[in-house]
C-alpha positions in Angstrom: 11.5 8.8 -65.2 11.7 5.9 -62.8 11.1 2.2 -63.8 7.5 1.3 -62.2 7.5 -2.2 -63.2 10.8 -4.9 -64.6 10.5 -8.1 -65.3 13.4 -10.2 -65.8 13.4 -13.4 -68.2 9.5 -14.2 -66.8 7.4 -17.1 -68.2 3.7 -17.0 -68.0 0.9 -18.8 -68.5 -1.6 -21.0 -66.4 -1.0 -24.5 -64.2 2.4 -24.6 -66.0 1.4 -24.3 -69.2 3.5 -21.7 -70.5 2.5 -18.9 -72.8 5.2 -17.0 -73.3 8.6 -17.4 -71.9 11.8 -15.1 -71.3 10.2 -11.8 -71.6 11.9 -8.6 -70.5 10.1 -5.5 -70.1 11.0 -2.3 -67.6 8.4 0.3 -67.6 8.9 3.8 -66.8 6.6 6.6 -65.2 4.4 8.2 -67.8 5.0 6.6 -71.0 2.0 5.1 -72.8 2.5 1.2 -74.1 0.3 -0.6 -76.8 0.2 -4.5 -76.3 -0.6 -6.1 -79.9 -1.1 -9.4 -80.9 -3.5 -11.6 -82.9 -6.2 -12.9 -80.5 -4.9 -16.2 -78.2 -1.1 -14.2 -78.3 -1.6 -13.8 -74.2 -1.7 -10.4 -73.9 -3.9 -10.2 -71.1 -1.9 -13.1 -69.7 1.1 -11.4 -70.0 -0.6 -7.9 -68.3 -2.0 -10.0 -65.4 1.5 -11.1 -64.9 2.8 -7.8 -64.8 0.3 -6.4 -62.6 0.6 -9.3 -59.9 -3.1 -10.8 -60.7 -0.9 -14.1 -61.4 2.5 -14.8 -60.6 4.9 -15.5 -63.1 5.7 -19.4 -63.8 9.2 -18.5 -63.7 11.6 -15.1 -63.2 11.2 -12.6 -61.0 9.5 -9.1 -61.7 10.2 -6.1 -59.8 7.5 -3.3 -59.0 8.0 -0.1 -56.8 7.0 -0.1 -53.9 3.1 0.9 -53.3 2.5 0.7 -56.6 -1.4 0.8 -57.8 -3.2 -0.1 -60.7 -6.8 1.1 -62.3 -7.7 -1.7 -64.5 -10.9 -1.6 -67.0 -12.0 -4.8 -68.6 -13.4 -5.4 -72.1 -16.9 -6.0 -70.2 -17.9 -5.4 -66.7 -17.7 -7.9 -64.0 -20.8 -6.8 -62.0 -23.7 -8.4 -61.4 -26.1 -6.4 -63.5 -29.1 -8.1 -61.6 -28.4 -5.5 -58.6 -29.8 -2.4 -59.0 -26.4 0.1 -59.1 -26.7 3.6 -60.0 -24.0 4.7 -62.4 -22.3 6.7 -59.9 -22.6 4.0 -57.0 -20.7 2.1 -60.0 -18.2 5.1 -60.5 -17.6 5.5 -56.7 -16.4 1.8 -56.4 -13.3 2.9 -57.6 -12.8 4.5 -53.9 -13.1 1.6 -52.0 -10.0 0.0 -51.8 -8.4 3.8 -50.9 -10.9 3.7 -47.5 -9.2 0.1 -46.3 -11.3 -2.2 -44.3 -14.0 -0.7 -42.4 -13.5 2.8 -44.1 -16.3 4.5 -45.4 -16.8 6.2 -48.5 -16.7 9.9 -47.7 -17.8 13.3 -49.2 -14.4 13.7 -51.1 -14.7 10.4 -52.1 -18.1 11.6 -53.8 -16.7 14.4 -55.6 -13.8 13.0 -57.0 -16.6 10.7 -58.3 -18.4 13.2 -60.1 -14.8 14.6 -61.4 -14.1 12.1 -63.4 -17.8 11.0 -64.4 -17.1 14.8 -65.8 -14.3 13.7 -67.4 -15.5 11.2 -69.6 -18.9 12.8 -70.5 -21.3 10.9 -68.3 -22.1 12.9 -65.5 -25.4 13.4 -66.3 -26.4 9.7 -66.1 -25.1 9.7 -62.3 -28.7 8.5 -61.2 -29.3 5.7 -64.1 -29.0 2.2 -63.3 -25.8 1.0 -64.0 -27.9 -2.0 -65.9 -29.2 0.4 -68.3 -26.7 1.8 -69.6 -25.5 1.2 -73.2 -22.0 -0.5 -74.0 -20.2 2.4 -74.8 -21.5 3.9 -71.5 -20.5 1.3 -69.0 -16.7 1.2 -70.6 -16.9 4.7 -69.6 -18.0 4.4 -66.6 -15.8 1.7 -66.1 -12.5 4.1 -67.1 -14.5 6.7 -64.4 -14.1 4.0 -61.9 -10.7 3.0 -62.7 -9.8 6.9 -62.5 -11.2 7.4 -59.3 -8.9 5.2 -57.5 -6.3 7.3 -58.6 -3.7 4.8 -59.6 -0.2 5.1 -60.9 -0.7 2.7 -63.8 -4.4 3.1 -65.8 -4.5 -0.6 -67.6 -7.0 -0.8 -70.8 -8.0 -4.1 -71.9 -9.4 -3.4 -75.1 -11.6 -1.0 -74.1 -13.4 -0.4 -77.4 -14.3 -4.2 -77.8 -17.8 -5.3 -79.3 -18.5 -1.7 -80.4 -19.5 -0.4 -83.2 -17.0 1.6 -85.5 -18.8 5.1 -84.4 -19.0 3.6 -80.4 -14.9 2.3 -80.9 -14.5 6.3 -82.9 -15.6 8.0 -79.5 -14.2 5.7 -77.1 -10.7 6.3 -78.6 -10.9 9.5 -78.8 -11.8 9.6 -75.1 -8.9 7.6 -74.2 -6.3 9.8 -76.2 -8.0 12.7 -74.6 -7.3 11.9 -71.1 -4.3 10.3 -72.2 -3.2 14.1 -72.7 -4.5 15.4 -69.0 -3.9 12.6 -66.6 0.0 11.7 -67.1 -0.5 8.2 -65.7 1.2 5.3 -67.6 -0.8 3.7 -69.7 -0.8 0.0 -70.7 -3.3 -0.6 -73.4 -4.2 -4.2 -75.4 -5.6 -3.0 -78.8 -6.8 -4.3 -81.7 -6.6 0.0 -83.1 -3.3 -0.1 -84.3 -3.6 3.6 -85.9 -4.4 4.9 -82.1 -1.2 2.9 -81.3 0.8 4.1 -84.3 -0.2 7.7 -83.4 0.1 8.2 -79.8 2.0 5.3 -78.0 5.7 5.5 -77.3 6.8 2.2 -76.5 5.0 -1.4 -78.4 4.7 -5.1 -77.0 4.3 -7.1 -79.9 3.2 -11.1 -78.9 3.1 -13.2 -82.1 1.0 -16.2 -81.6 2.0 -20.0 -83.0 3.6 -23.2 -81.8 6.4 -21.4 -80.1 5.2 -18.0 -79.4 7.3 -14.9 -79.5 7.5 -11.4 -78.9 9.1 -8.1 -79.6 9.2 -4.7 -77.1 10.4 -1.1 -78.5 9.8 2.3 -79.7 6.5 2.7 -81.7 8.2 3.9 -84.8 10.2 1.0 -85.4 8.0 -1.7 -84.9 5.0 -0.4 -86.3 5.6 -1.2 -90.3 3.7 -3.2 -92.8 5.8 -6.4 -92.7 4.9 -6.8 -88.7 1.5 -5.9 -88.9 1.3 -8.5 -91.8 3.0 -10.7 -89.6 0.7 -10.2 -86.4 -2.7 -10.3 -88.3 -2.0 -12.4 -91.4 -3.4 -9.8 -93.7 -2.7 -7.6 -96.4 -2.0 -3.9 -94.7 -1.0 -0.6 -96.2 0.7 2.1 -94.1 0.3 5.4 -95.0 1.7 8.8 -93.4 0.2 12.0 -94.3 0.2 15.3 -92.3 2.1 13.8 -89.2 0.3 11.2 -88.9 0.2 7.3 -89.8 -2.9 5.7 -91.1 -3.1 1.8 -91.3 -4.9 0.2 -93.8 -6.3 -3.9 -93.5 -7.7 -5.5 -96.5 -8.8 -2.2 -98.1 -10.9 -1.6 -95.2 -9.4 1.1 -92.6 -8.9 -1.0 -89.4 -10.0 1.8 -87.4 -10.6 5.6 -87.3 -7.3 7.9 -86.8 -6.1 8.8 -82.9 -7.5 12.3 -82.6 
């Protein structure tokens, strides 16, 4: 697999205020890595660093060349006051593929449609945008990202504000595609069983006066005394029938990766 994205000894953070400082990271073609940290860590500081949204304060990263990204946000961006359908939404995602003057074509539509297929909303293609509920716009908003066709699909947690069976189904839908579209995946998640389950490779970002991280394999960093660490809370991990299930406060943080 070749290294899409390395950072050397970056800092990050905003009008010099650093977040996080000497972090190393290289990230290979088609692995799938969970970014975890209580909230105010900087993990999506630290993804909009690696992506080029913001440079880094200090250190150099290193992407290859023509490398593209398919972000989705925890909440849409768009002005929900225009009158978008869903798959005028969807085909957005095109855009930046036609360059300046270039129009949307035919192909353009149907690769659309595809992935509005894909994530089980192709029958609200002509419903405003607007209208839609939560758990439909994020997927939309995953169609869109999808139908740029980029090399690195980037998930800000995607399941935010949601209700436990709306964060259930969304999941599910991400570990679904996960297993048909090959892209790398970068995913900030608070789901740390979906993590635990189908992620190879962890960025842990502990927050507090001096800030610190830890990057490697799933399986070793994902144990009770970390999570406890991250979230400040009792936790229970639990592996039963190949899979691990992760426990906070007696409450199950979230439903099992599928």
């Amino acid at each position: 697999m070749s290294v899409q994205i390395e950072a050397s000894n970056i800092s990050t953070g905003y009008h010099r205020h650093v977040v996080l400082e000497n972090f190393s990271v290289a990230i290979k073609s088609g692995e799938f890595w969970g970014i975890v940290g209580a909230n105010g860590s900087g993990k999506t500081t630290l993804i909009k660093t690696l992506t080029g949204v913001i440079p880094p304060l200090y250190g150099q990263i290193h992407r290859s060349p023509n490398l593209t990204f398919g972000y989705v946000p925890q909440e849409s961006n768009l002005d929900t006051i225009f009158p978008l359908t869903t798959l005028e939404v969807v085909i957005m995602g095109r855009v930046p593929r036609a360059g300046i003057g270039g129009r949307i074509s035919a192909s353009d539509a149907d690769l659309a449609a595809h992935y509005m297929d894909k994530v089980a909303i192709a029958h609200l293609a002509n419903k405003q945008f607007r209208l839609l509920s939560g758990g439909q716009k994020q997927r939309a908003l995953i169609a869109r990202a999808l139908t740029f066709e980029p090399d690195i699909l980037v998930l800000d947690e995607p399941a935010s504000g949601m209700d436990i069976s709306g964060q259930a189904e969304m999941l599910q839908l991400i570990v679904g595609l996960r297993k048909t579209i090959k892209q790398t995946v970068l995913m900030i998640t608070h789901d740390l069983n979906v993590i635990a389950n189908h992620a190879q490779s962890l960025i842990i970002l502990h927050s507090g006066e001096q800030a610190h991280f830890e990057i490697g394999a799933v399986k070793e960093l994902m144990t009770e005394e970390k999570i406890k660490q991250i979230y400040r809370q009792d936790v229970q991990l639990i592996s039963l029938r190949d899979k691990v299930h992760i426990y906070v406060d007696d409450t199950e943080e979230n439903v099992k990766g599928g």
